[in-house]
N, CA and C of each residue as an Amber inpcrd file, in Angstrom:
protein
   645
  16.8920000  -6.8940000  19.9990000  17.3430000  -5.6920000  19.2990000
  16.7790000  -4.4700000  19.9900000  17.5960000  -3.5140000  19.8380000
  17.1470000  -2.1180000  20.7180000  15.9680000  -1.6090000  20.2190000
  15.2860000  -1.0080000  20.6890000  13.3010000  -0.4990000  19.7790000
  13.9910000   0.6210000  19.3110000  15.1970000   0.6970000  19.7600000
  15.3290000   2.3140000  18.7660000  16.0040000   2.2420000  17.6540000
  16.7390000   0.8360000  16.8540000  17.5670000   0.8310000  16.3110000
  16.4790000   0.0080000  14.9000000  15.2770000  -0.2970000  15.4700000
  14.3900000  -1.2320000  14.6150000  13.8700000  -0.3990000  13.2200000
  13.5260000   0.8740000  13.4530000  13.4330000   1.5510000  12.3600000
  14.2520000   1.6280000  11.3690000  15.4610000   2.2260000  11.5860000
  16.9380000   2.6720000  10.9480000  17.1770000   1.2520000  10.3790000
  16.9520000  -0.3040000  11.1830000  17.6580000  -1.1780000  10.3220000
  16.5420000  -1.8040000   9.1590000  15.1890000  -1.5660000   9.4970000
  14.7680000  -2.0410000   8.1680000  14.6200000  -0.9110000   7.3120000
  14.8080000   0.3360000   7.4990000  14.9730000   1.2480000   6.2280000
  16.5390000   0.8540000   5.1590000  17.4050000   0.0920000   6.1720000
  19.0200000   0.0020000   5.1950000  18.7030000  -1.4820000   4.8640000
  17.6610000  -2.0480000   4.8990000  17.6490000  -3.6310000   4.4010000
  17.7420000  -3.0590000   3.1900000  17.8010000  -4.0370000   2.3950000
  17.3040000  -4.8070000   1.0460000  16.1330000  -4.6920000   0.6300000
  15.3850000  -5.1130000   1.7300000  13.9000000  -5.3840000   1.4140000
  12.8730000  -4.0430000   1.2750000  13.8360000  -2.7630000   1.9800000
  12.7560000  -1.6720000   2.3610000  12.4850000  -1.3760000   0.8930000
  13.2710000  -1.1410000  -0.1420000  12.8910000  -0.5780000  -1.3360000
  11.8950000  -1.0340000  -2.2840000  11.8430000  -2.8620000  -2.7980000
  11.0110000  -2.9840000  -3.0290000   9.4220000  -2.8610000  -2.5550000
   9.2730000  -3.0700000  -1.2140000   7.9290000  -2.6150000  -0.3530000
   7.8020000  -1.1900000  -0.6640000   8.8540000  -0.0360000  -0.4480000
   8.1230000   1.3340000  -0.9060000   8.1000000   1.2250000  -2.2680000
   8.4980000   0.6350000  -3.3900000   8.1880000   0.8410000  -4.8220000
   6.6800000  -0.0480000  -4.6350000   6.4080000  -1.4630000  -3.9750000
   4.8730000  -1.6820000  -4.3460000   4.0570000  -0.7500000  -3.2610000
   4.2380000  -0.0290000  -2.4390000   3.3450000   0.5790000  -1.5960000
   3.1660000   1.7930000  -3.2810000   4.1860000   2.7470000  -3.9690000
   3.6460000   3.4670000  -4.6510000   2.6860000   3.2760000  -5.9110000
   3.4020000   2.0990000  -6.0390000   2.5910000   1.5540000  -6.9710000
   0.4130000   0.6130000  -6.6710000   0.9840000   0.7750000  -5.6280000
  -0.6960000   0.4590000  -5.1090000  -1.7780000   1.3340000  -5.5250000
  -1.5690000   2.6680000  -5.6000000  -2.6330000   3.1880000  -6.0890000
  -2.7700000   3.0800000  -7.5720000  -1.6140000   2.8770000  -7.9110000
  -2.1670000   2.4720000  -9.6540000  -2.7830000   0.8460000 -10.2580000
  -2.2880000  -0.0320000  -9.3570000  -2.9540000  -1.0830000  -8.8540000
  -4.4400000  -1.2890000  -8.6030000  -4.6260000  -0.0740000  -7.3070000
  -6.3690000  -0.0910000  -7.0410000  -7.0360000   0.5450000  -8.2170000
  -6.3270000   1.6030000  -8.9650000  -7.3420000   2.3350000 -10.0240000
  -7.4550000   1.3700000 -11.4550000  -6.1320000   0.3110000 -11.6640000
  -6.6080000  -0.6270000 -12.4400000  -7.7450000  -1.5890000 -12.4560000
  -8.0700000  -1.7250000 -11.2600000  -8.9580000  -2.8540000 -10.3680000
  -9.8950000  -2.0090000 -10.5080000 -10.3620000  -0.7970000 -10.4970000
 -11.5970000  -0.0950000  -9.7310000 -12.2130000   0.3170000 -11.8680000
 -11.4190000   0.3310000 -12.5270000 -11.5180000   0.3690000 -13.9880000
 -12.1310000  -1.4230000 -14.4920000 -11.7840000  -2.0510000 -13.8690000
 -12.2850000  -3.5830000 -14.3510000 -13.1410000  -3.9260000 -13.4670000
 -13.2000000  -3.4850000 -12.4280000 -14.8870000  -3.7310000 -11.3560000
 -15.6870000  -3.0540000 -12.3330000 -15.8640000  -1.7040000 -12.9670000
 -16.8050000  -0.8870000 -13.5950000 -16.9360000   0.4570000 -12.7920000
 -15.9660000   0.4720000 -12.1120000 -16.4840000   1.3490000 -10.8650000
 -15.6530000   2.9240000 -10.9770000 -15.4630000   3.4080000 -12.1430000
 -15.4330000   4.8420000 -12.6500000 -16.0730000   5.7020000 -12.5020000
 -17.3670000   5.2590000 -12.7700000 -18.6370000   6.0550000 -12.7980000
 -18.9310000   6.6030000 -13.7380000 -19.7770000   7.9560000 -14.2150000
 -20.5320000   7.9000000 -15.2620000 -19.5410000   9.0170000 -16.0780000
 -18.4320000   9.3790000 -15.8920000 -17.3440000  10.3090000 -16.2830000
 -15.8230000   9.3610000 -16.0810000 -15.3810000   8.4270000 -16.9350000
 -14.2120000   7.9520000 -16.1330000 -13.0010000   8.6790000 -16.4580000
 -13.2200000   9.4200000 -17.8140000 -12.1640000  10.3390000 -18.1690000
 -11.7910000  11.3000000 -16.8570000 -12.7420000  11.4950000 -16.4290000
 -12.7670000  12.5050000 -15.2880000 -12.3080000  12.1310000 -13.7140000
 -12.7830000  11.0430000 -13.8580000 -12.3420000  10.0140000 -12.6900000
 -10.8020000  10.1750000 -12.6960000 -10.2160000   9.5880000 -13.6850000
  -9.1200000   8.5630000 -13.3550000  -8.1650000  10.2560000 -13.5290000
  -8.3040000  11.2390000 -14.5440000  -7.9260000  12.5600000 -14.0930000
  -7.6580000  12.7260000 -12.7590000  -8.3330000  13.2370000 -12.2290000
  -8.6310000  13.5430000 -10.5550000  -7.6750000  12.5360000  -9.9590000
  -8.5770000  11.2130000  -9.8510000  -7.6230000  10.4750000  -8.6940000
  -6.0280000  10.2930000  -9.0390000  -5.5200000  10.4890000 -10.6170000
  -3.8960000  10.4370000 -10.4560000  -3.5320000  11.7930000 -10.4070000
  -4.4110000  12.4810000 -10.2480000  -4.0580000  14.1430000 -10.1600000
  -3.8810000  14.2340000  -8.4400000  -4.5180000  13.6790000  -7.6410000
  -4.6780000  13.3580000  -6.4410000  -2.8160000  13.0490000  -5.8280000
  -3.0130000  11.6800000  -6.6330000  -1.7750000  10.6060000  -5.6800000
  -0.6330000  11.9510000  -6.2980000  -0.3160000  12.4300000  -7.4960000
   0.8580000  13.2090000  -7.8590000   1.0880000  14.3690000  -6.6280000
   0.0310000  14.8490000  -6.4660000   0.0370000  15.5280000  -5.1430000
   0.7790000  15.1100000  -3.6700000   0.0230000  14.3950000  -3.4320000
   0.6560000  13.3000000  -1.8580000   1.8330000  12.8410000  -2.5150000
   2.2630000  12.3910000  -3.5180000   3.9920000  11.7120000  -3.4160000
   4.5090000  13.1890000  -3.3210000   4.3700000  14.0650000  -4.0900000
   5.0540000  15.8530000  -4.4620000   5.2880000  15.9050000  -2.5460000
   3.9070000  15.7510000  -2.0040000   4.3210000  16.4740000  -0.3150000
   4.4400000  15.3850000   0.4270000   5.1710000  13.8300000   0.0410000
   5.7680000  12.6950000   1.0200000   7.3850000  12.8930000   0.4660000
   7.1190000  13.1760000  -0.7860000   8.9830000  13.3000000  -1.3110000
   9.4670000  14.7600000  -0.5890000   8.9070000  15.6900000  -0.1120000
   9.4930000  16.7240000   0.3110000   9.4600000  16.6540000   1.8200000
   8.4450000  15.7700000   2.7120000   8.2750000  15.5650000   3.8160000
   9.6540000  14.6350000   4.3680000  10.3010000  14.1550000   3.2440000
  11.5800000  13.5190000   3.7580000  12.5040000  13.9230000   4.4100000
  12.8200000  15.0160000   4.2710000  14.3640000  15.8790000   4.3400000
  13.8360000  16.4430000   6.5220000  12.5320000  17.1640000   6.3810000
  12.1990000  17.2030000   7.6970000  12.0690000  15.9690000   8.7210000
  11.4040000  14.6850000   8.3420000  11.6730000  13.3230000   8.9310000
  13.2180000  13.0450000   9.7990000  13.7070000  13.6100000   8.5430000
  15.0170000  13.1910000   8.8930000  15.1870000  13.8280000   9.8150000
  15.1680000  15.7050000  10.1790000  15.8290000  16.1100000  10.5310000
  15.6620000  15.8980000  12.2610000  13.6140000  15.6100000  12.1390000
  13.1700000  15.4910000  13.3240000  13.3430000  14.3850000  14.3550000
  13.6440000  13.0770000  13.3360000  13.9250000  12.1060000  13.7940000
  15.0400000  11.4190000  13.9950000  15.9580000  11.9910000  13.1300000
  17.6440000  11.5280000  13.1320000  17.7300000  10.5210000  12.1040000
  16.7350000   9.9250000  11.6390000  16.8320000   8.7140000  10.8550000
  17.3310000   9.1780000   9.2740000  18.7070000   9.0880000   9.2930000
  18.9780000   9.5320000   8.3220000  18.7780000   8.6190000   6.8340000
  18.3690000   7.3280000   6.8010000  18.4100000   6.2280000   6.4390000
  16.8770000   6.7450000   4.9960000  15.9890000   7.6300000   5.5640000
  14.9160000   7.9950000   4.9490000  15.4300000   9.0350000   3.8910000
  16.1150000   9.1070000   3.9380000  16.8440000   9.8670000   2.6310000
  16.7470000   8.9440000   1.1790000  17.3440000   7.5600000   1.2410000
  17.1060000   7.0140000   0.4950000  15.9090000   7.0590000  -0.3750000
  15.0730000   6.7240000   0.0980000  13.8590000   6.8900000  -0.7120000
  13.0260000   8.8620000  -1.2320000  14.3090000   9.9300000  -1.1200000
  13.5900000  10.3670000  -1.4590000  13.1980000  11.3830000  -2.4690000
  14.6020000  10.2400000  -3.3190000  14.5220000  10.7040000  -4.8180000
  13.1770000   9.5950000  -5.4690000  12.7170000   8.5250000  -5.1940000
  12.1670000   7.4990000  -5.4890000  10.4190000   7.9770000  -5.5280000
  10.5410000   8.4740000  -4.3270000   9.1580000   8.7000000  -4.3150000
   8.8940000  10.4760000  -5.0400000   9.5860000  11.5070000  -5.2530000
   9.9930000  11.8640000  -5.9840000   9.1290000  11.7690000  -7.5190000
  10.0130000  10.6630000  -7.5940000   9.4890000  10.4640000  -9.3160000
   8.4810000   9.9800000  -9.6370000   8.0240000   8.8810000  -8.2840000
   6.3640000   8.3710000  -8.4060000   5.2430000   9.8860000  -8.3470000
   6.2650000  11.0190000  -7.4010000   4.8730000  12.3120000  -7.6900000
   5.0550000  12.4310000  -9.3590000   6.3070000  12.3690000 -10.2320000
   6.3500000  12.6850000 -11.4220000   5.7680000  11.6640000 -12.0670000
   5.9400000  10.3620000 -12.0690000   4.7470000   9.2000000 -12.8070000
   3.6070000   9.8270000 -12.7700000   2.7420000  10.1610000 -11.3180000
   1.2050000   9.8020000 -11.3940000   1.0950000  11.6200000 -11.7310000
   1.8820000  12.5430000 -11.8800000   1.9920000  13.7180000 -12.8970000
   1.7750000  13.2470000 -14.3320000   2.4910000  12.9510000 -14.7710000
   2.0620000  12.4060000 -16.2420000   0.9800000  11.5150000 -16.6040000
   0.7600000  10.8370000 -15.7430000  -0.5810000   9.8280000 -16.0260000
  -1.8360000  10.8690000 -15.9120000  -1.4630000  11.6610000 -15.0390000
  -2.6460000  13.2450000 -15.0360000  -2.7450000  13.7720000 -16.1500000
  -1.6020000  13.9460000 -16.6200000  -1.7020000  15.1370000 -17.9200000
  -2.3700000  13.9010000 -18.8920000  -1.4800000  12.7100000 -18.8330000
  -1.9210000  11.7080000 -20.2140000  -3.3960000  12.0960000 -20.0900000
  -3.8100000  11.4730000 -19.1800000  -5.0990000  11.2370000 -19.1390000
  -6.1160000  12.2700000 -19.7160000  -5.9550000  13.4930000 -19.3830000
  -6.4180000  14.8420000 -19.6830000  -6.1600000  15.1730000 -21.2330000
  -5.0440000  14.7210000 -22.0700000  -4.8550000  14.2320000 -23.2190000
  -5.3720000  13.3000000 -23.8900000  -5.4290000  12.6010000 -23.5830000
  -5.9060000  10.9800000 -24.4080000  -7.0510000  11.0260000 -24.3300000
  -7.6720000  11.2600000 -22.7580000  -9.2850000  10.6410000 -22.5920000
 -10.1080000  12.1280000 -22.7790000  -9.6620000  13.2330000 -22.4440000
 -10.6830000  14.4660000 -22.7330000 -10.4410000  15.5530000 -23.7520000
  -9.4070000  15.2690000 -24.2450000  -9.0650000  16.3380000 -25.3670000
  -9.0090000  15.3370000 -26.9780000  -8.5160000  13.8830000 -26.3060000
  -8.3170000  13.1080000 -27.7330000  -7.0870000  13.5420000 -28.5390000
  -6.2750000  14.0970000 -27.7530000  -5.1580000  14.5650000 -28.3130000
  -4.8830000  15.2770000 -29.2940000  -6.1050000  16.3360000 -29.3440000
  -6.4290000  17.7200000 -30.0830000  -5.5770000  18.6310000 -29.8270000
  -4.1630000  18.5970000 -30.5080000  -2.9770000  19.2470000 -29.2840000
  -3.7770000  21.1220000 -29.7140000  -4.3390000  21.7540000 -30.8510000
  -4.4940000  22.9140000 -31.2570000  -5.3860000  23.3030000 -29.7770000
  -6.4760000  22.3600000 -29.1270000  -7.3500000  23.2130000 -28.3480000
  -6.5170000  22.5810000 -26.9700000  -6.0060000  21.5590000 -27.1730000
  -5.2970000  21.7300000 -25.4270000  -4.4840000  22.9960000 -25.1000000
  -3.2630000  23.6700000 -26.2310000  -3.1100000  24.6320000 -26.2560000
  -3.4860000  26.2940000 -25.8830000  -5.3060000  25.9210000 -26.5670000
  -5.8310000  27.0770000 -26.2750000  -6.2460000  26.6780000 -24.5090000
  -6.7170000  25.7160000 -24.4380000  -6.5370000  25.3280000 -22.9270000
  -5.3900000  26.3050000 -22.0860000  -4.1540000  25.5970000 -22.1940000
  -3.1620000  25.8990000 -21.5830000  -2.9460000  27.4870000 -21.2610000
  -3.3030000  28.1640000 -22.4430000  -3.5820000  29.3900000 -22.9430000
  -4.6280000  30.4000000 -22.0740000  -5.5340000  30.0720000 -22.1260000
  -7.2430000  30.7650000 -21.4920000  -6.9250000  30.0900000 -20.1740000
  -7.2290000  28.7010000 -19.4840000  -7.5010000  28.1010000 -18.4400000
  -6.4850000  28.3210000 -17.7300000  -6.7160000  29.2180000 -16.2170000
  -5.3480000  29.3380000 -15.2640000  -5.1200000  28.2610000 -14.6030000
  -6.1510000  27.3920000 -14.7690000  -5.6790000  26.2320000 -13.6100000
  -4.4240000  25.5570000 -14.1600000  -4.8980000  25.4970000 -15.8900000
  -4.6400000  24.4070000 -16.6080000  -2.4900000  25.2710000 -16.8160000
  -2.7650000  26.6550000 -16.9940000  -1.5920000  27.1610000 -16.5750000
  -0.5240000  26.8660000 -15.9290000  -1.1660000  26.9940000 -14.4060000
  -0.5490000  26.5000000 -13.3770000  -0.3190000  25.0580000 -13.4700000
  -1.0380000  23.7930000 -13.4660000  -0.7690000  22.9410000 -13.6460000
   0.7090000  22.0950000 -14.4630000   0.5550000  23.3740000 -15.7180000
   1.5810000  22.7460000 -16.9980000   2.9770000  23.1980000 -16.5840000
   2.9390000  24.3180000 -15.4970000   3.8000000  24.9620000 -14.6830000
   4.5860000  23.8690000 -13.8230000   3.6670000  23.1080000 -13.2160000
   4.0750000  22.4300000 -12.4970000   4.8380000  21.3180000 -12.8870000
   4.1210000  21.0540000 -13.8160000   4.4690000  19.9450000 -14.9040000
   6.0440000  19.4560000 -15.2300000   5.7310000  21.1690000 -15.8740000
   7.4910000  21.6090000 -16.3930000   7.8290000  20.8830000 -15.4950000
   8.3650000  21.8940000 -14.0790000   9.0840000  21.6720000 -12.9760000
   9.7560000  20.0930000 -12.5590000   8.4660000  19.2450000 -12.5190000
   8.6170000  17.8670000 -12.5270000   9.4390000  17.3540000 -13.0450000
   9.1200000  17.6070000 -14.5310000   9.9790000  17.2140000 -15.5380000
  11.3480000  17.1590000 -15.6630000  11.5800000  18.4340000 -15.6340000
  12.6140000  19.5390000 -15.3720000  13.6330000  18.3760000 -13.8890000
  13.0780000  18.2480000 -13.2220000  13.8650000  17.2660000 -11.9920000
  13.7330000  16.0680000 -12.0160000  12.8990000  15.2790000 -12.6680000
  12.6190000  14.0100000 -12.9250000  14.0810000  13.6940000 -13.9200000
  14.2480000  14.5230000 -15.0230000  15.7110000  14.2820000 -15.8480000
  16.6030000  14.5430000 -15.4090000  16.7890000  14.9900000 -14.3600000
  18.0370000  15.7230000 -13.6570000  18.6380000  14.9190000 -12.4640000
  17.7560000  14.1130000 -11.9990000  17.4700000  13.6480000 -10.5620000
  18.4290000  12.7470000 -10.6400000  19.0330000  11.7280000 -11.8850000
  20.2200000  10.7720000 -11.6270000  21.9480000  11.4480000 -10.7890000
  22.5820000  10.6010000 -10.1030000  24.1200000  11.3330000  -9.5610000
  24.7790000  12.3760000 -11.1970000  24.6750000  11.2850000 -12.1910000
  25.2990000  11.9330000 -12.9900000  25.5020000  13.3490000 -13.5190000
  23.8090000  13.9050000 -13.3800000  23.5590000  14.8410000 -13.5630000
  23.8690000  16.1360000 -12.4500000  23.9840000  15.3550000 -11.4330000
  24.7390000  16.5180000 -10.4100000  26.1970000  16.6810000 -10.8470000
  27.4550000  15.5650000 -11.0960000  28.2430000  16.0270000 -11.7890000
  28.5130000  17.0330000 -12.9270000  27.2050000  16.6000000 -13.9620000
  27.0680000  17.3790000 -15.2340000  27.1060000  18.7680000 -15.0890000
  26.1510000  19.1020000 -14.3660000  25.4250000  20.7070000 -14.1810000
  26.3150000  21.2270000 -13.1320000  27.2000000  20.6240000 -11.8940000
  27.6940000  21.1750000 -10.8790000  26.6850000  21.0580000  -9.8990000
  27.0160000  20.8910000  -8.8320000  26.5910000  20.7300000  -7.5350000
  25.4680000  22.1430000  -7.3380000  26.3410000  23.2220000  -7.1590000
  25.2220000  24.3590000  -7.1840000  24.2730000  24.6100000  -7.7640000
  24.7080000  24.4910000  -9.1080000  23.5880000  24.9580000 -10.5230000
  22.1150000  23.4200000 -10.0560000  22.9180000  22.1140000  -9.8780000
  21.8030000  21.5720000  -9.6450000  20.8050000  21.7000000  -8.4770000
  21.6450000  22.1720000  -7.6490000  20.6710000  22.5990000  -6.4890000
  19.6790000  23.3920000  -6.0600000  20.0240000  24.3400000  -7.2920000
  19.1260000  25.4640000  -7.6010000  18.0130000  25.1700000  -8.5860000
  18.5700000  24.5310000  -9.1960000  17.3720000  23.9390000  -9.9990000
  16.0560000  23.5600000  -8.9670000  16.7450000  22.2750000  -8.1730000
  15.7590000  21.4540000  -7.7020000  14.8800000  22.4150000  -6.6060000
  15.7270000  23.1130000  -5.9820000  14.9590000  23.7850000  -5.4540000
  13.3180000  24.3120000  -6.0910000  12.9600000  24.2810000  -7.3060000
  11.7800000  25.1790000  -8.2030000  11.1930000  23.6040000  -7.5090000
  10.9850000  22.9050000  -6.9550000  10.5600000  21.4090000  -6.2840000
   9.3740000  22.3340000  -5.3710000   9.7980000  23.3340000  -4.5760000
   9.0000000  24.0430000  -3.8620000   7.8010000  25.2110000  -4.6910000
   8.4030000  25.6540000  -5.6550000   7.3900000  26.2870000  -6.4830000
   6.6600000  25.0910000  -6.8530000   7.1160000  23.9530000  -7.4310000
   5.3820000  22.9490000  -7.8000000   5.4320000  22.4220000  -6.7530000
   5.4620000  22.3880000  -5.1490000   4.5880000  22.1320000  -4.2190000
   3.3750000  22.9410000  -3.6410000   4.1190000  23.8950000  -4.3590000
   2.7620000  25.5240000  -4.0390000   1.5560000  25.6970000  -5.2770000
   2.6280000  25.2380000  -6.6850000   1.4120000  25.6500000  -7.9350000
   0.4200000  24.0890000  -8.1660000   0.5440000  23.3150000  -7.1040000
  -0.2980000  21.8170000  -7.2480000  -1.3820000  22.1720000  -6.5100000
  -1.6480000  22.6120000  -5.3180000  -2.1540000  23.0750000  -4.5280000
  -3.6490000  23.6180000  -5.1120000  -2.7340000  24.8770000  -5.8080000
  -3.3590000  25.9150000  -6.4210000  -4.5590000  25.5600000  -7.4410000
  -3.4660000  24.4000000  -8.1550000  -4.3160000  24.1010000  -9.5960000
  -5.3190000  23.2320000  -9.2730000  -5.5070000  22.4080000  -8.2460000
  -6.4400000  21.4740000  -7.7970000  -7.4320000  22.5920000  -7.2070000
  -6.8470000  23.4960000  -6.6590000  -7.9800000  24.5460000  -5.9080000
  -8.9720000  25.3580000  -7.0090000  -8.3360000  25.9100000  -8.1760000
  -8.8800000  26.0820000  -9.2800000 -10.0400000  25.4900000 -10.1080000
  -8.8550000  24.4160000  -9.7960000 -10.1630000  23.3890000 -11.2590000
 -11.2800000  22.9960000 -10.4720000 -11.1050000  22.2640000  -9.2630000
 -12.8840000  21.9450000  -8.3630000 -13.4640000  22.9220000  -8.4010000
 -14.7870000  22.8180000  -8.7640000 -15.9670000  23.9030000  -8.5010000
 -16.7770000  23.5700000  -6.6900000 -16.9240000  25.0080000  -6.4870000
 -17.1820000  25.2740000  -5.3910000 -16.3110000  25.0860000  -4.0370000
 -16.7310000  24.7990000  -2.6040000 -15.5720000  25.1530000  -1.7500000
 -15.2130000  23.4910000  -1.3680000 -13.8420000  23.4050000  -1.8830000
 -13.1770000  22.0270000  -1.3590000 -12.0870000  22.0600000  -0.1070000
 -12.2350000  21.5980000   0.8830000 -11.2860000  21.0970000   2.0510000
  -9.8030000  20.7080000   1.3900000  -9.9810000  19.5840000   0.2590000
  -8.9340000  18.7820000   0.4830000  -7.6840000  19.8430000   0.0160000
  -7.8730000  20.3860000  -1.3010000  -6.7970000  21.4820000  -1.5060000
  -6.3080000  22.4010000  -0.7380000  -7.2480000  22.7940000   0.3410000
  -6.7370000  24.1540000   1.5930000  -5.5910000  22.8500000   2.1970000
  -5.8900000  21.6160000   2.5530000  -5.1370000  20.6190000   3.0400000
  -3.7740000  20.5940000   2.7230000  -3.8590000  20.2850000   1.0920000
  -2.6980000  19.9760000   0.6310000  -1.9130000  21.5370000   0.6060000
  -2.4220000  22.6040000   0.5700000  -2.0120000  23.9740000   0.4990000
  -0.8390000  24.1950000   1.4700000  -1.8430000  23.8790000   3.4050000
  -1.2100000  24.1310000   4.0930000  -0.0110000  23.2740000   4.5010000
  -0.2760000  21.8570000   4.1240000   0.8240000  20.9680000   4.0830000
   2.2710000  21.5880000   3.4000000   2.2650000  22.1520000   2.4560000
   2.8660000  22.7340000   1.2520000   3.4390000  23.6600000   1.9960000
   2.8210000  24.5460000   2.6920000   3.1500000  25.6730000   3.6590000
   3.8330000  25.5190000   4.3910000   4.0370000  24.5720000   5.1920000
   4.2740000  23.9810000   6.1640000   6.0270000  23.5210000   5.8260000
   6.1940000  22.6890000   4.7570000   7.2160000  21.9890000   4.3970000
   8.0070000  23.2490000   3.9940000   7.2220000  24.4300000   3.9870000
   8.8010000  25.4440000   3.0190000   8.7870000  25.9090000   3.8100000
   7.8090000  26.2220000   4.7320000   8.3450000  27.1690000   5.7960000
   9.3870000  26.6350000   6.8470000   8.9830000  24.9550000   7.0430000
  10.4290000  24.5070000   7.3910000  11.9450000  24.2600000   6.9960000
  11.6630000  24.0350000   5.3870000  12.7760000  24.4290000   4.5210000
  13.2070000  25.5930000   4.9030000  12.6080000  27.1660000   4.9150000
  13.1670000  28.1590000   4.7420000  13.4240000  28.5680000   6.3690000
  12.8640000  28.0400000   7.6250000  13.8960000  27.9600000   8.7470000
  15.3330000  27.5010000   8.7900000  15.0550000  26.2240000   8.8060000
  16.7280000  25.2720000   8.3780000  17.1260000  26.1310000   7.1100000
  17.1910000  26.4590000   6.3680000  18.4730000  27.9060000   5.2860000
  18.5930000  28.9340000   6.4520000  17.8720000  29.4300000   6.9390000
  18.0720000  30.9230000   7.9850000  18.9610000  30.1570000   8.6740000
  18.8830000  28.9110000   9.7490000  19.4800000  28.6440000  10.4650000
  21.4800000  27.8830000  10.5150000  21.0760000  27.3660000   9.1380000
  22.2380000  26.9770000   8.0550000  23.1190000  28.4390000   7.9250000
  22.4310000  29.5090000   6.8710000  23.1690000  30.8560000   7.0250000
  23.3610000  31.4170000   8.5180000  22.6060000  31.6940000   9.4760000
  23.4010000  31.8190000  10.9480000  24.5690000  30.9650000  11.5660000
  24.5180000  30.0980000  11.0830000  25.8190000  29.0960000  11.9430000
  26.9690000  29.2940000  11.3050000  26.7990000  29.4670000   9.7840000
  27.6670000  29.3490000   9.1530000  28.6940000  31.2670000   9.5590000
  27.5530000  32.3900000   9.8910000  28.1890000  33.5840000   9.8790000
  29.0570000  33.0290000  11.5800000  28.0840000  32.0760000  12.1560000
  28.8990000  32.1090000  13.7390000  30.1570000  32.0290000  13.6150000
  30.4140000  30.4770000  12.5170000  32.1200000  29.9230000  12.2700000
  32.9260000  30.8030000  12.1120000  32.2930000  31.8020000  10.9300000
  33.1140000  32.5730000  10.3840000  33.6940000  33.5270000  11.0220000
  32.8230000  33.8750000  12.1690000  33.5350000  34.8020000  12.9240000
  33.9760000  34.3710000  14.1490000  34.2010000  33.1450000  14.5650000
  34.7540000  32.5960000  15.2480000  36.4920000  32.5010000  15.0040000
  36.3380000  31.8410000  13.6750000  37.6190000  31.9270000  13.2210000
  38.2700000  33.1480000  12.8760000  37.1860000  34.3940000  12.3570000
  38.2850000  35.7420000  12.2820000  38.3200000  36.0720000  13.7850000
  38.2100000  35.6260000  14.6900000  38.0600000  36.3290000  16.5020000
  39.8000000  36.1610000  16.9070000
């Protein structure tokens, strides 16, 4: 088989999907395991916060890292997966918030509120939240019929506002100076600023046609 054709054909197997659904699911796997070793530590509310506050992050900037893959590599085949991974940033989103609910507030909805309220991180965060949400219900074909092609596109687009307000809210809530958020920041940076090349370059071609054909 050609070495160049080896990629493209196991992304259209059969088999690629279940392997990326247990690759996403691995980190919820290891944090089940790392909860029955004992190995939380002396805060696990806080723990298991963080680390699915973590993975929601990395799927948010591997589901948006798709569309550039493609563009860089030709492999158009990576498209598939990238409503999928997508929704795993929206799973280990909610297992964040649960968690921050269940294990540190006790589901005191009056002071999570005032939370949401006073705390900018916690702001930004619920911001993001929305957003998720907001595309996580939307994300089936049907719903592109429903809403229209445009209206949904515009929607999803706010995908890039919570790649910027995740960033933020992780940068917030750690005390003192953390690396990993400037990380995920510039990653974030990175992906819209290539988004918002490819639109400039999309709107230039498109004025070329146009005046090709009025010439």
């Amino acid at each position: 088989m050609n070495k160049d054709t080896r990629p493209a054909s196991f992304l259209t197997s059969a088999a690629a999907k279940p392997l990326v659904h247990a690759a996403c699911l691995a980190p919820l796997v290891w944090l089940v395991w790392l909860g029955v070793d004992g190995r939380f530590g002396p805060n696990p509310a806080e723990f298991i916060n963080r680390y699915t506050g973590d993975w929601a992050i990395r799927f948010l900037l591997i589901a948006l890292a798709v569309t550039p893959l493609r563009g860089i590599t030709g492999l158009a085949a990576v498209m598939r997966f990238r409503r999928m991974l997508g929704l795993y940033a929206f799973f280990y989103a909610l297992l964040h918030v649960t968690s921050y609910v269940a294990l540190d507030q006790y589901f005191a909805w009056a002071a999570i509120w005032r939370d949401i309220l006073k705390r900018n991180y916690i702001t930004v965060g619920m911001l993001a939240l929305t957003i998720l949400t907001a595309l996580a219900v939307t994300s089936p074909k049907a719903m592109v019929k429903r809403m229209g092609g445009r209206n949904w596109q515009r929607l999803h687009r706010l995908v890039y506002v919570a790649a910027v307000a995740t960033p933020i809210h992780f940068f917030m809530m750690r005390k003192g100076f953390q690396i990993e958020p400037l990380i995920y920041g510039a990653v974030a940076g990175l992906l819209l600023a290539w988004r918002a090349g490819a639109w400039i370059r999309a709107r230039a071609q498109g004025r070329a046609r146009a005046a090709a054909r009025a010439a």
